[in-house]
Every structure is written in C-alpha cells, then in structure tokens.
N, C-alpha and C positions, 0 to 999 in steps of 0.2 A: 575616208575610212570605209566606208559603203560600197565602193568599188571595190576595193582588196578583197572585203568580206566576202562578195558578189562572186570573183574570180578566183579565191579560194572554193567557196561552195563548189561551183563550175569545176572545174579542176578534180575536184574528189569524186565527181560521177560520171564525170566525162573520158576522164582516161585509161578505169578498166574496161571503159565502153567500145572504146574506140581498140584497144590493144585486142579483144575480143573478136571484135571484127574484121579485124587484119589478119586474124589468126582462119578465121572461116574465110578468106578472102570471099566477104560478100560488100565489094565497091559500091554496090549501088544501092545498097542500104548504109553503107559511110558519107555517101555523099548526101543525101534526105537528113540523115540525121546531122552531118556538121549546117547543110542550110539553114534547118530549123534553130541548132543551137544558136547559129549568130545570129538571127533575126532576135532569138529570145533573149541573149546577153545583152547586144544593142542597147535592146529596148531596159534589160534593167540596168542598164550603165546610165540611161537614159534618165529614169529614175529615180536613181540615185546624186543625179547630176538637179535635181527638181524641177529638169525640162517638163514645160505641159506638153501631152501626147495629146490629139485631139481622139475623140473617140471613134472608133469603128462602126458604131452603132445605127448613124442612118446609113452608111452603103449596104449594112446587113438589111436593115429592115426595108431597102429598095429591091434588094435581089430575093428576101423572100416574098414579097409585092408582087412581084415580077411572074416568080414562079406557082403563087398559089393562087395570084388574083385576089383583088381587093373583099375583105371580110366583109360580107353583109351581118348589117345589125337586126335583129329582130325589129 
C-alpha cells in the first residue's frame, strides 16, 4: 500500500514538472531532475518495502575530514 501511495504522490508533482519542461525544451534540467527523482523513489520504494538503508553518514563525515582537516579540541 505504501508504494501506490509513494507513486501517486510522485506522479502528482512530477508530471506538470516534467510537461513544463518539455514545453521550455530545457533537456538538461529534465535529465537532473528525472536522475534525482529515481534515486529519490528508489530509495522511498525502499522504504516502504522496510529494506534497512545503511547510513550515509560516515562517508559524509570522511569527506568533510578530508576537506576541513581534523577539529582541534581546546
């Protein structure tokens, strides 16, 4: 049920989105925005489905490491 709901929602924002876009023919903000959507559906299919996602969270806090250099503590 969770899926339907999912790709209803999806559906109702995504398809004046997209008829908009086709109408500016600007392709290369359709193709960003459909990548982005499927990664996002995916994942809430995902979900929905009560697959565990692992978190993102240490490659973030590796790449800000990375780039800001480790926080010195008082």
């Amino acid at each position: 049920m969770m899926i339907l709901i999912v790709t209803l929602v999806f559906s109702c924002f995504v398809i004046p989105d997209i008829i908009s876009m086709f109408r500016e023919k600007d392709y290369h903000l359709i193709w960003l925005y459909l990548s982005i959507l499927i990664i996002t559906y995916v994942l809430s299919v995902l979900v929905g489905l009560e697959v565990k996602i692992p978190s993102p969270q240490p490659l973030i806090k590796s790449v800000i490491t990375t780039i800001l250099g480790s926080p010195e503590l008082p």
